[in-house]
C-alpha positions as CSV (number, residue, x, y, z in Angstrom):
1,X,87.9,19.1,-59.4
2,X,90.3,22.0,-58.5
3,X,88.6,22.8,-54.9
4,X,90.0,19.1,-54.1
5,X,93.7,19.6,-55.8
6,X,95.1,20.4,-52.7
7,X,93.3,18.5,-50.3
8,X,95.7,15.5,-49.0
9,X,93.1,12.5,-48.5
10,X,91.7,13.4,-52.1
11,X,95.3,12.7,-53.7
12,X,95.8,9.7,-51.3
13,X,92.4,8.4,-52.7
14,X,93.6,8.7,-56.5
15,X,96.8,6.8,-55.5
16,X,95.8,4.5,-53.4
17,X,92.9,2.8,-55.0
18,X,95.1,2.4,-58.0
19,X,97.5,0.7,-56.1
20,X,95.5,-1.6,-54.8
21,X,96.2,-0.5,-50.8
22,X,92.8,0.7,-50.2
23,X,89.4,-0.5,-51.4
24,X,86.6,1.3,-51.6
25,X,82.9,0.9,-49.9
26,X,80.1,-0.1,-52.1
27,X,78.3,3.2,-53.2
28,X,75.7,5.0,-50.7
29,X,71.5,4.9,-51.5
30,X,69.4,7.2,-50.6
31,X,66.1,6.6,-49.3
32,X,64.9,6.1,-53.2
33,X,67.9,3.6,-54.0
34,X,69.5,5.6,-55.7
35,X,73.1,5.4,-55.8
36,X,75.3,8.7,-54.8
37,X,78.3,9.8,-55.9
38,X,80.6,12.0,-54.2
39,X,82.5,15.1,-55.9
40,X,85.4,14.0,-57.1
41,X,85.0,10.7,-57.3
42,X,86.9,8.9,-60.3
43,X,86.6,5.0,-59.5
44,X,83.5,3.0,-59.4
45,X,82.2,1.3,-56.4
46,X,79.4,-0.9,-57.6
47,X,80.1,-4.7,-56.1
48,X,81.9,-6.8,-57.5
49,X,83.0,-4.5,-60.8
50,X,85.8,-5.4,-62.5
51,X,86.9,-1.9,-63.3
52,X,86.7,-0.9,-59.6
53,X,90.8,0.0,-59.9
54,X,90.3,1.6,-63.1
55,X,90.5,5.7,-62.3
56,X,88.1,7.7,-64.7
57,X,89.1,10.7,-66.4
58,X,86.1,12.5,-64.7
59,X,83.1,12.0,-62.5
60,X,81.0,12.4,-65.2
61,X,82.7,9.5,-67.0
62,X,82.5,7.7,-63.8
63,X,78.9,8.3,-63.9
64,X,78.5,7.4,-67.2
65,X,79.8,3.9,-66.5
66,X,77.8,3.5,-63.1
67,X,74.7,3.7,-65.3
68,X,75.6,0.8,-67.6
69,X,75.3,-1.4,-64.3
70,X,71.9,-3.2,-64.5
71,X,70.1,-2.2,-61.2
72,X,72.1,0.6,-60.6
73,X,70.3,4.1,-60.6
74,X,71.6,7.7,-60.4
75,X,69.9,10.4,-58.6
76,X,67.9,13.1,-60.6
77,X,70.1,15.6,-59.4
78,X,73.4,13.7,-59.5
79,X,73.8,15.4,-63.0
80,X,77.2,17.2,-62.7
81,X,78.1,20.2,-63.4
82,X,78.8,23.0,-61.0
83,X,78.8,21.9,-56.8
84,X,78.0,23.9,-53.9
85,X,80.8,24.7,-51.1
86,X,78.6,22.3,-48.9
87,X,79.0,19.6,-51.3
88,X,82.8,20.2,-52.0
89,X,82.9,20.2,-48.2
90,X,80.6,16.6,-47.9
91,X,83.4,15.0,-50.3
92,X,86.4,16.1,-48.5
93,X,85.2,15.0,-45.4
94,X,84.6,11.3,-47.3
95,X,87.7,11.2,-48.6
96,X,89.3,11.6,-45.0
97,X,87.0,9.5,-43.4
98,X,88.4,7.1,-46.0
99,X,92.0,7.1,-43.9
100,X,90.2,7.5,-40.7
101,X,92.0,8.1,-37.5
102,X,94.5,5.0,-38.0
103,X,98.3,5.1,-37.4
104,X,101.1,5.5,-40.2
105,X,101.8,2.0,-41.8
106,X,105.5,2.5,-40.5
107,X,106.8,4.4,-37.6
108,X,109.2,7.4,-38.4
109,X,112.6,8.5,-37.4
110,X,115.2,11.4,-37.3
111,X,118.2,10.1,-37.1
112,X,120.8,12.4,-39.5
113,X,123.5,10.2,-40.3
114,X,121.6,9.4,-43.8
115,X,121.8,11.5,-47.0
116,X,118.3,12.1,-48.6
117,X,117.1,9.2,-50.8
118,X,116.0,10.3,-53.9
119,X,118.3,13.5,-53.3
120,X,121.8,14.6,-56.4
121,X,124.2,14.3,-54.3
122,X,126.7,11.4,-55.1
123,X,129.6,12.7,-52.9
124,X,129.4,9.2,-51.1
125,X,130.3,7.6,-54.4
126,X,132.8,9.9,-55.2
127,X,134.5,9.0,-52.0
128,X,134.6,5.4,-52.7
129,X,135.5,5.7,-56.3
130,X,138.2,8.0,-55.3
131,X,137.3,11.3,-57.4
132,X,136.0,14.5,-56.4
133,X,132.1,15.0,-56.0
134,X,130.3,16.6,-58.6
135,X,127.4,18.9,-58.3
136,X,124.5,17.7,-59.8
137,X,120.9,19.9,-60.3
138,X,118.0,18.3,-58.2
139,X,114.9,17.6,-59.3
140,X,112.3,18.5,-57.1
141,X,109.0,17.1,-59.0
142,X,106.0,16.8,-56.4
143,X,104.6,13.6,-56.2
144,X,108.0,12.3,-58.1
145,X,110.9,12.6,-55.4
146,X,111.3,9.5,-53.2
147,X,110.7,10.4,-49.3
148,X,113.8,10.5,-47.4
149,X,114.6,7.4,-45.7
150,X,117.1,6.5,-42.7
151,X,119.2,3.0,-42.5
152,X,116.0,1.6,-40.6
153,X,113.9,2.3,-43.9
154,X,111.3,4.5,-42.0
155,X,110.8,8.5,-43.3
156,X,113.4,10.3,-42.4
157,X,111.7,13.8,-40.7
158,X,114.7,16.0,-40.7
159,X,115.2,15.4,-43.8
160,X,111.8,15.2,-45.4
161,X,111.3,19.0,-43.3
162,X,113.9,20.2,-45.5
163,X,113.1,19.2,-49.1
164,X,108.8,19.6,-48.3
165,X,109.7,23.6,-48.6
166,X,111.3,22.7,-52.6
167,X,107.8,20.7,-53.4
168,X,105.4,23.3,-52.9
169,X,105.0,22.7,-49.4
170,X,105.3,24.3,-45.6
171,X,106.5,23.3,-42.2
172,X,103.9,23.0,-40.2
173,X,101.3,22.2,-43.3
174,X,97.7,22.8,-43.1
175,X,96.7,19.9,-41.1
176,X,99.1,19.8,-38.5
177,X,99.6,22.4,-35.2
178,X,103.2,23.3,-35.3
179,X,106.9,22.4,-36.7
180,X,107.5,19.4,-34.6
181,X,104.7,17.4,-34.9
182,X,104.7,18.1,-38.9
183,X,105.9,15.6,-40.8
184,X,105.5,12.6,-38.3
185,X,102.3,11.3,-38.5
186,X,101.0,9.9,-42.6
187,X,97.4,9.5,-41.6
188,X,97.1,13.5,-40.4
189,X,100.2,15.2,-42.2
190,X,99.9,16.6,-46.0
191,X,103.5,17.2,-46.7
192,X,103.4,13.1,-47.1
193,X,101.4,13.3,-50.5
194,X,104.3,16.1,-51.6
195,X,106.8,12.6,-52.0
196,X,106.3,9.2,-54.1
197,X,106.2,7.3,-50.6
198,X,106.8,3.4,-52.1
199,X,105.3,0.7,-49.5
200,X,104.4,3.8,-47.2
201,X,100.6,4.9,-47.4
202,X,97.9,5.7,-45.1
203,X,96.0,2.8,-43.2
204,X,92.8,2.7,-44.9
205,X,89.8,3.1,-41.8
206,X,88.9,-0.2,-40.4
207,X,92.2,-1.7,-41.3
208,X,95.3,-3.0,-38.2
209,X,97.5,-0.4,-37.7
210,X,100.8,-1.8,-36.6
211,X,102.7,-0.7,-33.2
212,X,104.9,2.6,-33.5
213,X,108.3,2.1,-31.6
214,X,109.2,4.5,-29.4
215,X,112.6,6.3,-31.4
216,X,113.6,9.1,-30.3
217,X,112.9,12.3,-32.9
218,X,116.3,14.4,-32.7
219,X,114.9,18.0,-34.5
């Protein structure tokens, strides 16, 4: 599965099925009834099965639990093994379509007056213990540093801009157009994946999006 590594809505898909903040649709038949299964695809979607959270190690271990459903049949050609760019293509557009075309959870803001979270620094608690600050290494682990947040508790984008560089990623990334609309939007961005976003995940397609407020982004 390393043509989907870097693609944003498959990583959002291995996180947030775990986590319970998205659930899947019941597998697609084709004309035969036979079920399909995408590339990539690690957790089972057969109704009501009780491993339906539980990620796989690998589609073909997915697959090999799909068939111990009673009623459930595989394709002929859904055997594994290596996929066409077409096919690789076909599951990334899923996965997206997965998130599709919702707002972010929370709205985002840029105000600077907050260190990052998740950040070394502890010169605030120096201050108030009354010793000097003391540099401390950070540890910029993908997947692993906590997004930057502002007093409000909503991403904090001039902050977030500066670290995504550290995690392996770029300002403007892949999926947006240019610097200032990266980093805003969690349903399009895919520096968001780059951080361990807590409470803050992509609306799942079909679900409310709640209302943005209008704050004011200060680059």
């Amino acid at each position: 599965m390393a043509q989907l590594s870097e693609n944003s809505w498959y990583v959002w898909y291995l996180r947030e099925v775990e986590a319970g903040h998205l659930k899947l649709p019941e597998f697609d038949t084709n004309a035969g009834g036979e079920v399909q299964i995408h590339y990539g695809e690690v957790y089972c979607r057969v109704d009501e099965c009780g491993k339906r959270k539980k990620r796989f190690s690998s589609t073909n271990n997915l697959r090999s639990h799909v068939r111990s459903h009673d009623g459930v049949i595989l394709g002929k050609d859904d055997k594994g093994g290596r996929v066409s760019q077409g096919e690789v293509d076909s599951a990334g557009a899923w996965y997206k379509s997965l998130f599709g075309g919702k707002k972010p959870k929370q709205p985002c803001d840029t105000s600077d007056d907050l260190e990052i979270t998740g950040s070394a620094s502890i010169s605030a608690a120096s201050s108030a213990a009354g010793s000097p600050a003391k540099k401390q290494k950070t540890n910029y682990v993908p997947g692993v540093f906590k997004l930057p947040l502002n007093k409000a508790g909503k991403p904090h984008i001039t902050n977030m801009r500066n670290v995504v560089p550290h995690l392996g990623g770029s300002v403007p990334c892949k999926n947006c157009d240019d610097k200032k609309s990266c980093c805003r939007d969690i349903q399009k961005c895919a520096n968001f994946v780059l951080f361990d976003c807590g409470d803050l995940h992509p609306v799942a397609a079909g679900g409310a999006a709640e209302e943005v407020d209008g704050n004011a982004d200060v680059v």
